[in-house]
C-alpha positions in Angstrom: -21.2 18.0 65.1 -23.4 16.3 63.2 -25.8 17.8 60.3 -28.6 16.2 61.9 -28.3 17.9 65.1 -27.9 20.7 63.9 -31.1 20.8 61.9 -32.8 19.0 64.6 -32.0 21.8 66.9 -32.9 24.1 64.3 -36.0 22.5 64.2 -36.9 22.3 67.7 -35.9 26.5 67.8 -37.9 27.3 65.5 -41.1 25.2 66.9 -40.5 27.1 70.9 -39.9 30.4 69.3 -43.2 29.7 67.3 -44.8 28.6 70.5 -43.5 31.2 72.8 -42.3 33.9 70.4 -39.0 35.9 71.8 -37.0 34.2 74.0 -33.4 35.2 75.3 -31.0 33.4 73.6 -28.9 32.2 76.7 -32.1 30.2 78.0 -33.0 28.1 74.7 -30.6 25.5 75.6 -32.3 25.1 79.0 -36.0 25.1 77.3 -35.0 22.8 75.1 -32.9 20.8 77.4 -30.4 20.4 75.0 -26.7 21.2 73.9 -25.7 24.9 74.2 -23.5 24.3 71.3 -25.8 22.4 68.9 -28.6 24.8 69.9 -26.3 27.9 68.9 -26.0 26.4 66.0 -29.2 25.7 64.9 -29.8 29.2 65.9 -27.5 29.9 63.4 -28.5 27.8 60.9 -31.7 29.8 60.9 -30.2 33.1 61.0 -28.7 32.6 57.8 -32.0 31.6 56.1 -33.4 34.4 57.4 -36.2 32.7 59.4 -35.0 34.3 62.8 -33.8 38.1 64.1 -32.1 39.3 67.7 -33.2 42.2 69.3 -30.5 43.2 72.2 -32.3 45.2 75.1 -29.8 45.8 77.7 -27.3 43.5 78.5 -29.3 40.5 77.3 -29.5 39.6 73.5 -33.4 38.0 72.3 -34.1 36.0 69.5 -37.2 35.7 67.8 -39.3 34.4 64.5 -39.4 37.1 61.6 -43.0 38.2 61.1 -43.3 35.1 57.7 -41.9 32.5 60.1 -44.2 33.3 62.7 -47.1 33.0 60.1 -46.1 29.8 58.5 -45.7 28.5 62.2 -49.5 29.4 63.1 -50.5 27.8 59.9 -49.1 24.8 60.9 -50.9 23.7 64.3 -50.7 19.7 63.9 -46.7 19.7 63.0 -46.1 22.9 65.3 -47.3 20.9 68.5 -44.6 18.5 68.8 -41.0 17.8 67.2 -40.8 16.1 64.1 -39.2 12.7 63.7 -37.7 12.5 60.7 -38.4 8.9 58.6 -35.3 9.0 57.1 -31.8 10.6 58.1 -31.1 13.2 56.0 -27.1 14.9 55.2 -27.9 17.4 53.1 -29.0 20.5 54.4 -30.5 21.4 51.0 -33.4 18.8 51.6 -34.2 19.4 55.0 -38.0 20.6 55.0 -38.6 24.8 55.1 -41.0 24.2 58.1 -38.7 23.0 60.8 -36.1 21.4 59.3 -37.1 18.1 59.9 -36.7 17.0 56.4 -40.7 15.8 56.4 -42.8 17.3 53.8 -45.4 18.9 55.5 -47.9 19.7 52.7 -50.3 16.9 53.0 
């Protein structure tokens, strides 16, 4: 896999989770209508910065925005609506944007 899926899926997690809020982790791939895999791993990707956390109630296991992430996605309406496009590809994971991932800067 790529770098750029991954953060693209990343991305595109943490825009439906910021649309939605929690959201079983088994049907984000549907949702999103893309690869379980790459999605999985852009769940991943924002698990370990800390912009997503699971709750497990039963059997099924839920992921959703931490309380900051679900602010800084509210005070984002015109780049929350939609995906981002990125202008340029990016490989670094390190200058991928804090927003969505996109690699954009959002700030004006």
């Amino acid at each position: 896999m790529h770098v750029k899926a991954i953060g693209d899926a990343a991305g595109a997690v943490w825009k439906i989770l910021g649309a939605k809020g929690r959201i079983a982790l088994t049907t984000l791939p549907k949702l999103l209508d893309q690869d379980n895999m790459v999605v999985q791993q852009g769940v991943g990707w924002l698990a370990r910065e800390h912009k997503v956390e699971f709750e497990k109630e039963g059997r099924a296991l839920y992921v959703k925005l931490t309380a900051h992430e679900a602010d800084a996605y509210k005070k984002q309406p015109a780049t929350s609506s939609s995906l981002c496009t990125p202008k340029t590809q990016r490989n670094n994971a390190a200058s991928l944007c804090s927003l969505c991932l996109c690699g954009e800067n959002h700030s004006g």
